[in-house]
C-alpha positions in Angstrom: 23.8 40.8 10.1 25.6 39.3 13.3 23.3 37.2 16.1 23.7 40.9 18.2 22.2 43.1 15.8 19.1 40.5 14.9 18.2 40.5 18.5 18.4 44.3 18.9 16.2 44.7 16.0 13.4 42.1 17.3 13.5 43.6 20.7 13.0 46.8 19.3 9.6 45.1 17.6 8.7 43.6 20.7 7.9 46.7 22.6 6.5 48.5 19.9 3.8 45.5 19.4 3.5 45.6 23.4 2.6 49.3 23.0 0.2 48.4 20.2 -1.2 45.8 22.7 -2.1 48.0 25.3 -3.6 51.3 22.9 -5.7 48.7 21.6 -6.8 47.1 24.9 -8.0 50.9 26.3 -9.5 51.5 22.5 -11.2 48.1 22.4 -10.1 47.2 19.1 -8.8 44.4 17.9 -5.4 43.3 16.8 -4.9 40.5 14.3 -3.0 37.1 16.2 0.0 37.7 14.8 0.1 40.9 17.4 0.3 38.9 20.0 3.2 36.7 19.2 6.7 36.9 20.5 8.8 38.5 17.2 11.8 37.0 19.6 11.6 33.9 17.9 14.4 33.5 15.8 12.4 31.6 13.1 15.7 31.9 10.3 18.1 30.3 12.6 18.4 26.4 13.5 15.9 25.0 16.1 18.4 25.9 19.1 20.3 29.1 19.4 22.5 30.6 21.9 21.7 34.2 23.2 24.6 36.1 24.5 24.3 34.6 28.4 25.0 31.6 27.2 21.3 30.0 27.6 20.1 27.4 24.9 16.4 28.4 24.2 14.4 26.2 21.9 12.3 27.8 19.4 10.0 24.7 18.3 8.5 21.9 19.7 11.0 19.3 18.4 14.1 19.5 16.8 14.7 18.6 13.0 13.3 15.8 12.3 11.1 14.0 9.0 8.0 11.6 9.3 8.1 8.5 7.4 4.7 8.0 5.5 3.3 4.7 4.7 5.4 4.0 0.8 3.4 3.0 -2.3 5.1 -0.6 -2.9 2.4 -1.2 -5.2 0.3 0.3 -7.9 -2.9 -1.4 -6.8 -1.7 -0.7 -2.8 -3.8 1.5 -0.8 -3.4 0.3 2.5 -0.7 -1.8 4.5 -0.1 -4.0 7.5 3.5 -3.7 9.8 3.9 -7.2 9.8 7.7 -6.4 11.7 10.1 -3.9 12.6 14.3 -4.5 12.3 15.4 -1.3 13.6 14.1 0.0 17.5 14.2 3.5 18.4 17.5 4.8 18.8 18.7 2.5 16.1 20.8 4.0 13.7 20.4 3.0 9.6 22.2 3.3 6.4 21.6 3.6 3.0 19.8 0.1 2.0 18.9 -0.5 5.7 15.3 -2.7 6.0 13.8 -0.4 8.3 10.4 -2.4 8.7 8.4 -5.3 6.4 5.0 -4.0 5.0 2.7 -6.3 4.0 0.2 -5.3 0.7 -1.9 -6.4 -1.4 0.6 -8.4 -3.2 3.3 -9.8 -0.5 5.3 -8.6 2.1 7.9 -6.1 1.3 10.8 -4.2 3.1 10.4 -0.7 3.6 14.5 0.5 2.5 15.8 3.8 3.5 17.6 6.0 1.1 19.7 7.9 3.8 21.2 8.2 6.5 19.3 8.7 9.6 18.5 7.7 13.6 14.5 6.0 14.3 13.9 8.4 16.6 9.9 6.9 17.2 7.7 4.1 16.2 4.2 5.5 15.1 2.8 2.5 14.2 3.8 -0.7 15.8 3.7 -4.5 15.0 0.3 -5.7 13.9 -1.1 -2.2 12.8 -3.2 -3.0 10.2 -4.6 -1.3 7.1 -2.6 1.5 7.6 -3.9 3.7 4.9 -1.3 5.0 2.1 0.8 8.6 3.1 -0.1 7.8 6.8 2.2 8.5 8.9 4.5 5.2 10.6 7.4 6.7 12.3 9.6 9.4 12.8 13.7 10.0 12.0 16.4 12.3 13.0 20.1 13.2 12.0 21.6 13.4 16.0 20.7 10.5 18.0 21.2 12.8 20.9 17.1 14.2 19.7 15.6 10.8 20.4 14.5 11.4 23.9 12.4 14.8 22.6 10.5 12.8 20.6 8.9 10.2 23.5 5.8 11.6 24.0 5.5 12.6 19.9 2.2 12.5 18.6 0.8 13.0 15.1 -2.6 14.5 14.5 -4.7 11.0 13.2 -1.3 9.1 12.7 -4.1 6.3 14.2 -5.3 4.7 11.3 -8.6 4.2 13.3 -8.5 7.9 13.3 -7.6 8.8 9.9 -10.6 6.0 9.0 -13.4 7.8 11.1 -16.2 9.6 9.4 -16.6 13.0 11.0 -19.8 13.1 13.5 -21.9 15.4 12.1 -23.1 17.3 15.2 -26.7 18.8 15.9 -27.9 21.8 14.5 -28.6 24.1 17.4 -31.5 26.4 17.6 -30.5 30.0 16.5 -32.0 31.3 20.0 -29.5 28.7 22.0 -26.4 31.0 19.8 -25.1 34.3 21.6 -25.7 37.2 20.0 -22.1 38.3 20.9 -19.9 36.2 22.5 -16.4 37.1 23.3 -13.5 35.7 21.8 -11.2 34.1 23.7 -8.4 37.2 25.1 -10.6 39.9 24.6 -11.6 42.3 27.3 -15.5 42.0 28.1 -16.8 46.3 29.2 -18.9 45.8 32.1 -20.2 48.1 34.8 -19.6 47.5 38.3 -23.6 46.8 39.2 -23.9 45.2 36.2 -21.2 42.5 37.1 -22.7 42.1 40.5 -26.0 41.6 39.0 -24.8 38.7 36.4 -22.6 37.2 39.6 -26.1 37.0 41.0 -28.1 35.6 38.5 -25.8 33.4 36.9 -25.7 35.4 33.7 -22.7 34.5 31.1 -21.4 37.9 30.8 -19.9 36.6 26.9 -23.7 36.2 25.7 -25.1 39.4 26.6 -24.5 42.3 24.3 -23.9 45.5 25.7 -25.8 49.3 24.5 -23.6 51.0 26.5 -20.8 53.4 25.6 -18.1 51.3 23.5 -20.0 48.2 24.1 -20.2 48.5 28.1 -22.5 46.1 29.3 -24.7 47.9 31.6 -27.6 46.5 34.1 -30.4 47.0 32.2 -28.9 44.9 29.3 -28.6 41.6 31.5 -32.3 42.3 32.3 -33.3 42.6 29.1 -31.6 39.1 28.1 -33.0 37.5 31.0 -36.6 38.1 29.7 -35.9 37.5 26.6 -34.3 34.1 27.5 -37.7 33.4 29.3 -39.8 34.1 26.4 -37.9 31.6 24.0 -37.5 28.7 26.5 -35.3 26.5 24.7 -36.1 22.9 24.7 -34.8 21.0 27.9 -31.8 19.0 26.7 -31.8 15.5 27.5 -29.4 13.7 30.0 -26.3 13.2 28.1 -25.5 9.5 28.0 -22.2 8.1 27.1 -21.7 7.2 23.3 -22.5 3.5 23.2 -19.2 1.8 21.6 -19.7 0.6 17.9 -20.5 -3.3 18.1 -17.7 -5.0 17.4 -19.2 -7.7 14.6 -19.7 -11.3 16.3 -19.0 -14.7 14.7 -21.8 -16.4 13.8 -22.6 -19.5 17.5 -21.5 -22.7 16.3 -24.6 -24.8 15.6 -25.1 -27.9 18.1 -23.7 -30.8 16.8 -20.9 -29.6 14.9 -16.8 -30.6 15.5 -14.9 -27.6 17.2 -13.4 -25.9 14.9 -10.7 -22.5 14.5 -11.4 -19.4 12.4 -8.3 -18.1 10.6 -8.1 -14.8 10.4 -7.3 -13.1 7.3 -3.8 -11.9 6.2 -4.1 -8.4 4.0 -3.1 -10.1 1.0 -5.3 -13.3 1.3 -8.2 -10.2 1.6 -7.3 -8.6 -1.3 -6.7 -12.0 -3.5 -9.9 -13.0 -2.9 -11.6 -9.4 -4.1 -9.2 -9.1 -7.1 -9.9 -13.0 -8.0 -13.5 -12.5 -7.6 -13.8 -9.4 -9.8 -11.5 -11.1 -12.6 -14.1 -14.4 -12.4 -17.2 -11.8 -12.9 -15.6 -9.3 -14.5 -13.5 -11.3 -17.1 -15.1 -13.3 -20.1 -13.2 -16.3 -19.7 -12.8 -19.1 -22.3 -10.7 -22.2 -21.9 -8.7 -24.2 -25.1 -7.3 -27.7 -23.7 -4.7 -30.0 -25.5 -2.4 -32.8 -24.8 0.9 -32.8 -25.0 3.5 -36.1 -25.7 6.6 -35.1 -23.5 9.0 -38.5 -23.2 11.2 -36.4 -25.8 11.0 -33.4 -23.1 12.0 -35.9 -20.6 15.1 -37.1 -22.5 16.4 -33.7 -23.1 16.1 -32.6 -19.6 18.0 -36.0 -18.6 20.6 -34.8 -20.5 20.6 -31.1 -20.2 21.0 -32.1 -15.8 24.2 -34.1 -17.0 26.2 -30.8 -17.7 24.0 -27.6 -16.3 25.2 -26.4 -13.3 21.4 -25.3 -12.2 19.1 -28.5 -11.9 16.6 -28.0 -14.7 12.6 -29.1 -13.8 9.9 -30.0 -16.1 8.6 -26.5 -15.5 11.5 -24.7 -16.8 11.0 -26.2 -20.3 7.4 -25.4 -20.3 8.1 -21.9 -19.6 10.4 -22.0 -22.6 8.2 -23.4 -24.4 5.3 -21.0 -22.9 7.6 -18.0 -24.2 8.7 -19.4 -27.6 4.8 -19.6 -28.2 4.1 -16.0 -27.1 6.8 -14.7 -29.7 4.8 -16.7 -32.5 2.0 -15.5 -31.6 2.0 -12.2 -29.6 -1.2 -11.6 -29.6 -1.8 -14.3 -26.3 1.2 -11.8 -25.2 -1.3 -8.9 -24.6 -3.0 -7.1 -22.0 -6.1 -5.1 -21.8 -5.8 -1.9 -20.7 -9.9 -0.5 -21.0 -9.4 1.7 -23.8 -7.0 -0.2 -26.1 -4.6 -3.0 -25.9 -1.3 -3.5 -25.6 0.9 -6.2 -27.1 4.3 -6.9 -25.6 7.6 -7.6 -27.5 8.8 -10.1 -25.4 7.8 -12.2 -22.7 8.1 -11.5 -18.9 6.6 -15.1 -17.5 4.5 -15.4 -14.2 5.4 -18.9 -12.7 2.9 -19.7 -9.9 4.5 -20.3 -6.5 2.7 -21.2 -3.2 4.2 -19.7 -0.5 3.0 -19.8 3.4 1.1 -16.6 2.9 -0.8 -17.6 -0.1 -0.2 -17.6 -3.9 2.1 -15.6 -5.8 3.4 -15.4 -9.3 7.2 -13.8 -9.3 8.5 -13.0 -12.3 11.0 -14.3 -15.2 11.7 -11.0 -17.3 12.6 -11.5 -20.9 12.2 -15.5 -20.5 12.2 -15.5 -24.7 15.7 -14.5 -24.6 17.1 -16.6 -22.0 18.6 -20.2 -22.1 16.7 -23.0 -20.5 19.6 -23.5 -18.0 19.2 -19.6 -16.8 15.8 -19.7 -16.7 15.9 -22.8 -14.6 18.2 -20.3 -12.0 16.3 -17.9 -11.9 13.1 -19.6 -11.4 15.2 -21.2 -8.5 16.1 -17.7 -7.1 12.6 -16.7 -7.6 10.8 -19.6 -5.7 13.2 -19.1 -2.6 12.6 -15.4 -2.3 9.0 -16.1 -2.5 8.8 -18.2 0.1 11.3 -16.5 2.5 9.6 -13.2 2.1 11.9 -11.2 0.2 10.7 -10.4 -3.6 10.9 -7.0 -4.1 8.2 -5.3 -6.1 9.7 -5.1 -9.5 9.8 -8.8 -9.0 6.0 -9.7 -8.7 4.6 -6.5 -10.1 4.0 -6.4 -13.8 4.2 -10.1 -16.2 2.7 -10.1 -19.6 2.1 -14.4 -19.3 1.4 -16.9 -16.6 2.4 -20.5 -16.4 0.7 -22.6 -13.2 2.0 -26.2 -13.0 0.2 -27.8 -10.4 1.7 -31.3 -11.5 3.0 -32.0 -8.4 0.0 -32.8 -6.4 -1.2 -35.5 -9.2 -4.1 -33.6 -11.1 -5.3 -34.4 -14.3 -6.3 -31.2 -15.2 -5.7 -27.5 -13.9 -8.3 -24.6 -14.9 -7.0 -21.2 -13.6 -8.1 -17.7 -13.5 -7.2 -14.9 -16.0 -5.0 -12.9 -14.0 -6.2 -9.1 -14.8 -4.5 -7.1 -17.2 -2.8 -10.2 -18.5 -4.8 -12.0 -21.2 -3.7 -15.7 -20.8 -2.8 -18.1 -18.0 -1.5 -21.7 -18.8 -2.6 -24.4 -16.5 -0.7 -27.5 -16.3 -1.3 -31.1 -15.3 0.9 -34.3 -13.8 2.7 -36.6 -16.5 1.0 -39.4 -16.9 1.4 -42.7 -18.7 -1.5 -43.5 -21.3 -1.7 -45.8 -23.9 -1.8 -45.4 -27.7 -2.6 -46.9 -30.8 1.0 -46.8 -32.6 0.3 -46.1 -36.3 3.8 -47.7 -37.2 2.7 -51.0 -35.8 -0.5 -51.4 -36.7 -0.5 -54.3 -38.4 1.7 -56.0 -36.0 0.7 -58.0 -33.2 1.1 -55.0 -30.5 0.2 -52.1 -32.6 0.3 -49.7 -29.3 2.8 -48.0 -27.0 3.1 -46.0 -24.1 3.8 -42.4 -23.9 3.8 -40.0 -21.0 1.2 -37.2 -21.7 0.6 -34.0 -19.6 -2.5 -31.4 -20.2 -2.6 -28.2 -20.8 -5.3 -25.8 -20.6 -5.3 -22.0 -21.5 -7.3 -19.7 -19.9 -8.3 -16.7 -22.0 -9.7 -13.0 -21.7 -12.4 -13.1 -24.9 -11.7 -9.3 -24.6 -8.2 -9.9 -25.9 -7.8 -13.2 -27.3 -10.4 -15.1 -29.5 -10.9 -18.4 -30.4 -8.7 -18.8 -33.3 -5.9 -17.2 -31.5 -5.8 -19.5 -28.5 -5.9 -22.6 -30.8 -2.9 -21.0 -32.6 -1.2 -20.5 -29.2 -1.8 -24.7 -28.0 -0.8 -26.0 -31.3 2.7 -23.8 -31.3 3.1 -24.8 -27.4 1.9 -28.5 -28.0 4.9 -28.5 -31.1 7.6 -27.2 -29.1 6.9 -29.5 -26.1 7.3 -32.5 -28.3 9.7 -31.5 -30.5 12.4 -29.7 -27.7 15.1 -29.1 -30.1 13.3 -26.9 -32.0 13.4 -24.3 -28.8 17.4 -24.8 -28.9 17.7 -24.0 -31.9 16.0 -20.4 -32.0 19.0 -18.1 -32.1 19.0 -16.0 -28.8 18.0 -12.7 -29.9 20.8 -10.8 -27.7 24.0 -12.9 -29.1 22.5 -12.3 -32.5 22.5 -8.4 -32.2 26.0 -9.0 -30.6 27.2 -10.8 -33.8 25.7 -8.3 -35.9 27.5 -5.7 -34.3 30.7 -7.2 -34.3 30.4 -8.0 -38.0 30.1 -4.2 -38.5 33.1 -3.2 -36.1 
């Protein structure tokens, strides 16, 4: 049908439904809401459409436009923090654009858009914290030219305060205090001419006196009658309302006398939820711990000359986590993960390596790390540490790991003890190198029947759920075998370039 024809036809509605509106009005009767509402409205068409004068008329309250919810960039994420925005409103994005960083439970991630689009308003601004998950954050359009319509745009409780707040449960009122009729709002109240005077008089609300006369008409005698009734049941005198008292904002415990000045920190949103998910692993976890010492001046000599020719500078570390994933494929059950109901064992090994950042601890991920060379796990690890720090792991990056490795060697400890991290079943903590001195079997009947070897420690924190004792001491003396004898982890075959082979044999 052409624009002409649509509008005759709705028109045509129009005064029918005003008719309607007016043999109701006389009948007192009521229509239902939708009876009162303009069937002008051209609901099928786009939000603007021209009539035949010429005129734009607008038939919503904004034009086209979508409102970005907080994303999921977690599993375990149920709130998050705008930490920063790259885009203003009015800024245009692409396909891959960073509109804002999010920080969660786990680090701080961008928030990437999928389309193309114009930020037409910021809902939630730098620094809004614990924005709960679905929430709303801003608002896009296609047409930048529909930025300024959205100024003044507000979302029912896009406030996370507001979508926090426990309803207020509000008095129950006395059932004498509730009118017996009261009129809804737009309907037509029947009332005598004395009868009105009368109520003007007295103060009476016409909408809670219920009229006996014909079709409802509320007649003199009826406002006397309620005003003796209201005597009778006096209701109880309410009490001088008083402005809600704001909700105490918690204080920090006075600084006893005597004590330095110091500075609270305040709490980022993942240093929060680190210290409630490491403190339910502690209680929640049955942790046991299997140390052993490992001989590594042959570990030393092989990464001297592995640096000689690799193009990525290859660490200690990098050879442990080898080593770490060589040991998981002998022995897969340490590569499990408790799940509640059942457990699951992994085919290979995605390693967690340990990495302080600014913002706290995080372990970013190595996938496969059995079937990679030392020298690509060194770059990677590389990769890894520098997005860490600079912000910019994405979540496929940090979510997920079937093993951790935590070398804390560096600072000069003799020993590192970590925590299981949940549903993993094993963490390996990792000492300094250190020079020791020991008996030498080969020389013992010599002179100087010792020698000096640089040892390191390693300790393997278990989940009893998953691993027992047995297991773990199988694990330490695979990893304690590898370590000292390096080649042996060259000379695996990689598991990919085998399959290759295979399948050129066949072709």
């Amino acid at each position: 049908q052409s624009t002409w024809g649509l509008l005759q036809r709705k028109r045509m509605i129009s005064r029918l439904m005003y008719v309607a509106r007016l043999v109701a009005a006389r009948s007192n009767v009521a229509l239902p809401s939708v009876c009162s509402r303009s069937f002008l409205t051209a609901r099928t068409y786009a939000p603007r459409m021209t009539n035949i004068c010429g005129q734009m008329r607008r038939f919503s309250a904004y034009p086209s436009h979508k409102v970005l919810a907080m994303p999921n960039l977690s599993p375990t994420m149920t709130k998050g923090t705008i930490s920063k925005w790259y885009k203003k409103e009015g800024d245009s994005f692409a396909p891959g654009d960073v509109l804002c960083d999010v920080e969660t439970d786990k680090a701080t991630v961008g928030f990437e858009m999928i389309e193309n689009g114009v930020l037409a308003k910021i809902i939630c601004p730098v620094g809004s914290k614990d924005v709960p998950l679905f929430a709303p954050v801003a608002v896009i359009v296609d047409n930048a030219k529909d930025v300024p319509a959205f100024e003044n745009f507000k979302v029912e409780e896009a406030s996370p305060a507001k979508a926090a707040a426990p309803a207020k449960k509000e008095p129950e009122k006395k059932e004498e205090a509730k009118p017996e009729a009261k009129a809804q709002a737009g309907d037509r109240v029947l009332v005598s001419p004395s009868a009105k005077k009368f109520a003007a008089d007295n103060k009476v609300d016409l909408a809670l006196v219920k009229g006996t006369g014909p079709k409802g008409r509320i007649l003199k005698e009826d406002i006397q009658a309620y005003m003796e009734k209201s005597k009778k049941v006096e209701p109880e005198k309410p009490v001088a309302a008083t402005p809600a008292a704001p909700k105490p904002v918690p204080q920090k415990p006075a600084a006893l006398p005597g004590l330095p000045e110091f500075v609270d920190i305040e709490l980022t949103n993942y240093k929060r939820v680190a210290a409630e998910r490491l403190t339910e692993a502690k209680q929640t976890v049955p942790h046991f711990y299997v140390s052993i010492e490992c001989e590594v001046d042959e570990l030393l000599k092989l990464r001297e000359e592995l640096n000689k020719s690799s193009k990525s500078k290859i660490s200690i570390n990098d050879l442990l986590v080898k080593a770490a994933a060589q040991a998981c494929k002998k022995v897969p059950d340490a590569n499990s993960a408790w799940m509640g109901t059942f457990i699951r064992r992994y085919k290979d090994v995605d390693m967690c390596v340990a990495v302080q950042t600014p913002n706290g601890l995080i372990a970013p991920i190595v996938p496969r790390a059995n079937l990679k060379g030392v020298e690509q796990i060194a770059f990677d690890t590389k990769a890894l540490i520098e997005k860490s720090k600079a912000n910019k792991l994405k979540p496929e990056e940090f979510i997920g790991g079937t093993f951790t490795i935590s070398n804390a060697g560096m600072f000069g400890i003799s020993q590192l003890i970590s925590i299981v991290n949940p549903p993993q079943a094993c963490i390996l903590g990792v000492s300094q190198v250190e020079k020791v001195l020991l008996v030498d079997e080969a020389k013992i009947k010599t002179d100087k029947p010792w020698r000096i070897a640089s040892k390191l420690m390693g300790t393997l924190s278990c989940d009893h759920r998953v691993v027992d004792g047995a297991v773990a001491s199988e694990w330490t003396k695979e990893f304690k075998r590898l370590v000292e004898n390096p080649h042996l982890m060259l000379l695996q075959p990689n598991k990919l370039i085998k399959q290759l082979f295979l399948s050129l044999i066949h072709i």
